[in-house]
LOVEX-814506 format. One line per 8 residues: number of its first residue (from 1); their letters; for each residue x, y, z of C-alpha. Coordinates in nm, 4 decimals. Layout:
NUM = A = X,Y,Z  ...;
//
This chain:
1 = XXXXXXXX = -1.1386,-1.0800,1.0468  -1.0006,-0.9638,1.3837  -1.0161,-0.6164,1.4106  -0.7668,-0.3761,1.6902  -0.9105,-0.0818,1.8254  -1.1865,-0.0675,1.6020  -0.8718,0.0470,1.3349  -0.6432,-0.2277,1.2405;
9 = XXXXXXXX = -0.7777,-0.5164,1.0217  -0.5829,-0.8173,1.0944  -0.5261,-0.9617,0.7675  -0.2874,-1.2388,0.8303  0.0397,-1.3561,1.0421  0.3769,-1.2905,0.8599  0.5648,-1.3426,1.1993  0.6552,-1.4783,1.5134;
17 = XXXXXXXX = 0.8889,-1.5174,1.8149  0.9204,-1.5587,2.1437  0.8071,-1.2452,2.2585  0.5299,-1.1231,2.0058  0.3655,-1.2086,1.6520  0.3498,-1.0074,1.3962  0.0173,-0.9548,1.1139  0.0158,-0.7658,0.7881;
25 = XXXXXXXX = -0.3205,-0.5343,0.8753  -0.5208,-0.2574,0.7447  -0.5378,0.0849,0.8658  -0.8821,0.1233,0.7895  -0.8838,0.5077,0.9023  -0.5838,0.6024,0.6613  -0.6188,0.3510,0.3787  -0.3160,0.1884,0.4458;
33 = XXXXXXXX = -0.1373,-0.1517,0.4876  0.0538,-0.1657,0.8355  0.2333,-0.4449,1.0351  0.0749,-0.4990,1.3633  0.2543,-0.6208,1.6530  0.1209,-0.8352,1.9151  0.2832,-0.8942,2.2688  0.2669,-1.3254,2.3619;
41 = XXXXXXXX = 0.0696,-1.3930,2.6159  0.3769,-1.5358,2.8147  0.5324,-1.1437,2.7876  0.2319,-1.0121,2.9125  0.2093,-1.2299,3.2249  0.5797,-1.1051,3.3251  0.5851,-0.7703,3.2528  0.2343,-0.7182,3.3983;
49 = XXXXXXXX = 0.0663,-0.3683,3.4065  0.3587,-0.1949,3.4387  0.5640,-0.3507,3.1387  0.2831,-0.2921,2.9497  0.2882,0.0938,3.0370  0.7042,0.0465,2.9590  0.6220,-0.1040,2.6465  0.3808,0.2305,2.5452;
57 = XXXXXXXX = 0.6784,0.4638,2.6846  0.9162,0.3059,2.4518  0.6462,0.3040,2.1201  0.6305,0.6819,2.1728  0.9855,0.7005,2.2021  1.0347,0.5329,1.8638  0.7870,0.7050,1.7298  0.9768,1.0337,1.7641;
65 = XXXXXXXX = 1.2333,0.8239,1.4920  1.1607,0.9755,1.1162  1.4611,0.8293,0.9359  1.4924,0.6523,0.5987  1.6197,0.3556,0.7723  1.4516,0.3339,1.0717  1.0857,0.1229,1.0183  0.8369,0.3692,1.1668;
73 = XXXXXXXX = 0.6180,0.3265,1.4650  0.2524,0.4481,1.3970  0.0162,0.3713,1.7301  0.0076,0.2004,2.0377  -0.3162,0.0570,2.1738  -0.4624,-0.2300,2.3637  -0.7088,-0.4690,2.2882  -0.9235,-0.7252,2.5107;
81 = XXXXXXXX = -0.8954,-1.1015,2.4688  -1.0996,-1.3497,2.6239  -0.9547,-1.5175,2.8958  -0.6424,-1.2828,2.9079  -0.5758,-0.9000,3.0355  -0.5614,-0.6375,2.7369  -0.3438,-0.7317,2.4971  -0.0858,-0.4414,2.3713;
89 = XXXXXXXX = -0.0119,-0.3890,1.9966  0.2285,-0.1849,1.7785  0.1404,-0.0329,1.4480  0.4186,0.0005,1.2640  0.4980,0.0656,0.8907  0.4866,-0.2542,0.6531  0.8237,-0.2870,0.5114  0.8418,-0.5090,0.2008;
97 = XXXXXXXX = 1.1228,-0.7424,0.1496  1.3320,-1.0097,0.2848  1.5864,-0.9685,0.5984  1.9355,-0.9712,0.5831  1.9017,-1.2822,0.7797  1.7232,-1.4725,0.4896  2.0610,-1.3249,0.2634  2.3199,-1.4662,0.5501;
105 = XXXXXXXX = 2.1514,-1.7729,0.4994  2.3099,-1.8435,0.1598  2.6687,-1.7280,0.2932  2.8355,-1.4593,0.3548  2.7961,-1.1136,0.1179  2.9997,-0.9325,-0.0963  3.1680,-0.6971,0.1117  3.0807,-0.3668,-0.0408;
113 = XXXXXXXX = 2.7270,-0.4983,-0.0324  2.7697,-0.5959,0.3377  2.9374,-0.2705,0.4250  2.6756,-0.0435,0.2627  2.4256,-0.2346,0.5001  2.5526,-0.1959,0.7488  2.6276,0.2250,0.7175  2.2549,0.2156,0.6795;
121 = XXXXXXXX = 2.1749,0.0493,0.9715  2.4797,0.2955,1.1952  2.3225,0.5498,1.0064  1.9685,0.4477,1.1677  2.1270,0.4168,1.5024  2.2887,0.7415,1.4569  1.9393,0.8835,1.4483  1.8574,0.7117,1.7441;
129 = XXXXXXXX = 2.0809,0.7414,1.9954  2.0826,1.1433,1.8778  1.6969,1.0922,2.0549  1.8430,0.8989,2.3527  1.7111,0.5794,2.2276  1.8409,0.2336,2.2074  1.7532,-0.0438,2.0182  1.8840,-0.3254,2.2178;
137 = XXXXXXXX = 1.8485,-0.6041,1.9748  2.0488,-0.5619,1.6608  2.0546,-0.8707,1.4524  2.0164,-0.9864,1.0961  1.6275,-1.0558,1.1383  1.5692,-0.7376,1.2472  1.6894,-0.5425,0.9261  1.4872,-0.5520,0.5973;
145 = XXXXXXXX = 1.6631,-0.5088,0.2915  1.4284,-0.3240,0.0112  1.4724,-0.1493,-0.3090  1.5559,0.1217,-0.1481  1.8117,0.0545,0.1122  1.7949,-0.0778,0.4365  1.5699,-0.0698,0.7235  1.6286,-0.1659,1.0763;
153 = XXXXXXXX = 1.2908,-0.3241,1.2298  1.1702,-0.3479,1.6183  1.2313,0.0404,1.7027  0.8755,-0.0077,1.8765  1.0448,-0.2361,2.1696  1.3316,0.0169,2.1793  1.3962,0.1823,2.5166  1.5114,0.5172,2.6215;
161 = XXXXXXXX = 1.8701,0.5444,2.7341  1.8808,0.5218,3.1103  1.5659,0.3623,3.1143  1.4794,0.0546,3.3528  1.4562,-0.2520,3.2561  1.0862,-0.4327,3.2720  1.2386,-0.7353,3.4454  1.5725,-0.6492,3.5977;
169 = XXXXXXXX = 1.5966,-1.0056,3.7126  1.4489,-1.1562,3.3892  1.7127,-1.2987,3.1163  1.8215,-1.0223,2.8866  1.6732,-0.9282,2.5740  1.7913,-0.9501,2.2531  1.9662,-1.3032,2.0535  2.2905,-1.3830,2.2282;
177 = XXXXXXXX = 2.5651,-1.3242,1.9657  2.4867,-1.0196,1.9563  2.4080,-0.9066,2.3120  2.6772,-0.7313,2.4136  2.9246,-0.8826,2.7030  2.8396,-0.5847,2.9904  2.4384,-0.7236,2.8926  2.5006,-1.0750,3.0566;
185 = XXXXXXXX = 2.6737,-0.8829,3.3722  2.3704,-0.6829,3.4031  2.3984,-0.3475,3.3103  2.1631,-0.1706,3.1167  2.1556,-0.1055,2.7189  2.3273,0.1841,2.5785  2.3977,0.2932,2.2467  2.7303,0.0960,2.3265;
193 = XXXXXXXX = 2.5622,-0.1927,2.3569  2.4230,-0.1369,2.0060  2.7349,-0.1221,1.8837  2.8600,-0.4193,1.9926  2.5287,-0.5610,1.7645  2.6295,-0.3750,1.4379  2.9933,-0.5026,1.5298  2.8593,-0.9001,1.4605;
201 = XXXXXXXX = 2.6221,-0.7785,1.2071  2.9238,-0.6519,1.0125  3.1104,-0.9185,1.1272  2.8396,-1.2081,1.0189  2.8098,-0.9887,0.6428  3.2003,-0.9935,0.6137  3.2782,-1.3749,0.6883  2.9115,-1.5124,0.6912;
209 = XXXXXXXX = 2.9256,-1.6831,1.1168  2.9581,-1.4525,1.3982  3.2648,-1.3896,1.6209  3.2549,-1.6228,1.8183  3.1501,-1.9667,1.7329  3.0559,-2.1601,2.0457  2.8130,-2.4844,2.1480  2.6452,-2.2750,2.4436;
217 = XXXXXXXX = 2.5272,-1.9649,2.5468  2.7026,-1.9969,2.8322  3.0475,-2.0834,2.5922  2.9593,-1.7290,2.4445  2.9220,-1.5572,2.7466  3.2680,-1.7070,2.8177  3.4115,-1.6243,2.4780  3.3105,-1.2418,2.4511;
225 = XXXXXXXX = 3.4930,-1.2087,2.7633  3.8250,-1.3666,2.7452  3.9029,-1.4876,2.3715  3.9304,-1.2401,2.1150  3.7225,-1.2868,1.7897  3.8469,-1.5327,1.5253  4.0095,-1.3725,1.1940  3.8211,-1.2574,0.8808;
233 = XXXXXXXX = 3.8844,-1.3891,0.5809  4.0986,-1.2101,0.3295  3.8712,-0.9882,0.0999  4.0058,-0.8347,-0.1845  4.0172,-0.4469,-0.1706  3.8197,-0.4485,0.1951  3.9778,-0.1064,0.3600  4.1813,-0.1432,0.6374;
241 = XXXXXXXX = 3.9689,0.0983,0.8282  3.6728,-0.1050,0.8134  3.8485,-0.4175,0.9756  3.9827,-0.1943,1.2345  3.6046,-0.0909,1.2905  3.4913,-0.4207,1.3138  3.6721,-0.5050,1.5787  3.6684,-0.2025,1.7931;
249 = XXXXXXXX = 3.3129,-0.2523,1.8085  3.3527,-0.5657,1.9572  3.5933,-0.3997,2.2264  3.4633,-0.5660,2.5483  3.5136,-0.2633,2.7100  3.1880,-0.0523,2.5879  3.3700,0.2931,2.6326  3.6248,0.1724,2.3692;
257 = XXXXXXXX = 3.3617,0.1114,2.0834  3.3193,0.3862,1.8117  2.9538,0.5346,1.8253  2.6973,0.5045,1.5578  2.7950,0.8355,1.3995  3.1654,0.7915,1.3424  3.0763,0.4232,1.2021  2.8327,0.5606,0.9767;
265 = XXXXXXXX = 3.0361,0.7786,0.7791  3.3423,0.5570,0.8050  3.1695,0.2671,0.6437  2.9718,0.5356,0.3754  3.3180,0.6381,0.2532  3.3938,0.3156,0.2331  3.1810,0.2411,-0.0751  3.1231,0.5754,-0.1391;
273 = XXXXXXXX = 2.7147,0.6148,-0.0140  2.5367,0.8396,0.0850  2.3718,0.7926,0.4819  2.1348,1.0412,0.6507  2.2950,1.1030,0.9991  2.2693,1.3552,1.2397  2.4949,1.6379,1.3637  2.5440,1.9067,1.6005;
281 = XXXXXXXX = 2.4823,2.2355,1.4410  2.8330,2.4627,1.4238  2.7366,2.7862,1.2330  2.7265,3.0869,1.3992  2.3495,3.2096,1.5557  2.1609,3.3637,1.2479  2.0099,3.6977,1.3060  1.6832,3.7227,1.4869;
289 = XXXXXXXX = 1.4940,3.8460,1.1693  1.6226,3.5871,0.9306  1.3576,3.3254,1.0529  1.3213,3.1610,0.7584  1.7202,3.0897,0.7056  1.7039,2.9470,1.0647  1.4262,2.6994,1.0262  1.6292,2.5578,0.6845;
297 = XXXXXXXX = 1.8078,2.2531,0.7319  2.1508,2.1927,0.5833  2.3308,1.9352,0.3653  2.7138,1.8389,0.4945  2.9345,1.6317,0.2664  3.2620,1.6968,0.1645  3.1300,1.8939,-0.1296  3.0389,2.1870,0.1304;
305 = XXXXXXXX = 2.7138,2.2682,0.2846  2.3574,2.3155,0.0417  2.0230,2.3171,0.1308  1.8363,1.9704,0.0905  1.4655,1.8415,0.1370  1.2803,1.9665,0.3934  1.1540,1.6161,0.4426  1.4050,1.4876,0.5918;
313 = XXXXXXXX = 1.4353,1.7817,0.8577  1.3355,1.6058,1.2217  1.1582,1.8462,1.4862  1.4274,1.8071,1.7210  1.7274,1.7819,1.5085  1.8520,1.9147,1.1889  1.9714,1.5295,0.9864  2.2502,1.5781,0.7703;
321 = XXXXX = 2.3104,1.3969,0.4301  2.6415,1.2817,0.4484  2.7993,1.2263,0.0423  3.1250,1.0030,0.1023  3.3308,1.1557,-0.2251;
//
């Protein structure tokens, strides 16, 4: 068996695309099953050596991400291959399940089922963006549903807001219906542009097709921009709020889309979960000697504030557990 930085045990491939594969592996340091992710040789040859330093930027980046529904990033590393320059790879952690592609593919979801999705994956964006990092390609395949809750895959090819682009010139990343319209004009991600992606993820749950059904990409292109999205179907007992959140993250116009925080708690108390999100801090400065008090995160819900697991405390943020009551 192939074996990555004399660590990671290749065991065998459980994925791949156009730009990488992916292998279920073994950490054989920490004892561990991992999913290892390998750049395709055709990636490699455009971004050169310095996509491939990018591409370890943006792992450390998403490896600053400890949320429940954010897949973690473990190592970066390089390996040699005959024939080719090193090859980069991305540890992550193995998440077991099936996407909420694999779901869409039998129709479309129950809509509190759909909803509570897709608060998970805001709720994972949330997290992000608080860290100045994007995802840039939101889609079904790229969250895994599991036993417990969602988890939004590929933070390891995430970028850092503001961040350059490895190929300015090259065609945008990410699958088109749900590439937000400012992508195709050029302009870098955002956590607007992520938005825009949870808007046709919640979208594609809710009616089971996207917003805009076209025979091109270049029809879709033309679509985002001028027509609006079609209708959803009538759901019984869907909240109005959550149609009108739909759609305003599919505003064209990326300053009029919600952000991850406000649709994470909107669509939470919409079938009354519970997200992890985070939030700016508003008590008054603790006294100097009350260290302890100070380092202690805090739970917000409507029920008040209570201390909750330290776990879940980030070291540059204190995450909130938002209770929808």
């Amino acid at each position: 068996m192939r074996t990555l930085g004399g660590r990671y045990q290749l065991m065998h491939r459980i994925g791949m695309g156009g730009m990488s594969e992916v292998w279920r592996g073994h950490d054989q340091v920490l004892d561990r099953p991992v999913a290892v992710k390998i750049m395709a040789p055709a990636v490699e040859g455009t971004l050169g050596e310095a996509g491939v330093e990018l591409i370890r930027s943006e792992a450390r980046s998403a490896a600053r991400l400890a949320h429940p529904n954010v897949a973690g990033v473990h190592d970066f590393g390089t390996s040699p291959a005959p024939g080719r320059r090193d090859v980069p790879y991305i540890v992550m952690e193995l998440v077991e399940g099936h996407t909420l592609s694999e779901h869409l593919a039998s129709g479309r979801l129950d809509w509190r089922i759909g909803v509570r999705i897709c608060a998970e994956v805001a709720a994972a964006l949330a997290a992000a963006h608080a860290e100045n990092v994007v995802h840039r390609d939101i889609k079904p395949a790229n969250v895994m549903l599991t036993p417990s809750g969602a988890k939004v895959l590929d933070f390891g090819i995430a970028a850092a807001v503001g961040a350059p682009e490895a190929d300015p010139d090259g065609p945008v990343m990410g699958t088109p219906a749900y590439v937000a319209p400012e992508r195709f004009e050029g302009r870098p991600a955002s956590p607007a542009s992520d938005m825009f992606g949870l808007g046709s993820l919640l979208y594609h749950c809710l009616a089971g097709r996207v917003p805009w059904t076209t025979k091109s990409h270049t029809e879709l292109i033309h679509a985002q921009r001028y027509w609006d999205p079609e209708p959803l179907p009538r759901m019984e007992g869907l909240p109005p709020e959550v149609l009108d959140l739909c759609f305003s993250l599919l505003h064209r116009d990326p300053a009029d889309r919600p952000t991850a925080l406000v649709a994470a708690l909107l669509l939470a108390e919409a079938v009354d979960a519970r997200v992890y999100v985070p939030m700016m801090d508003m008590s008054p400065p603790l006294p100097a000697w009350d260290a302890r008090a100070a380092e202690e995160p805090t739970y917000a819900g409507n029920s008040g504030a209570r201390h909750h697991d330290e776990r879940t405390a980030g070291p540059s943020q204190k995450p909130a557990r938002h209770a929808a009551e």
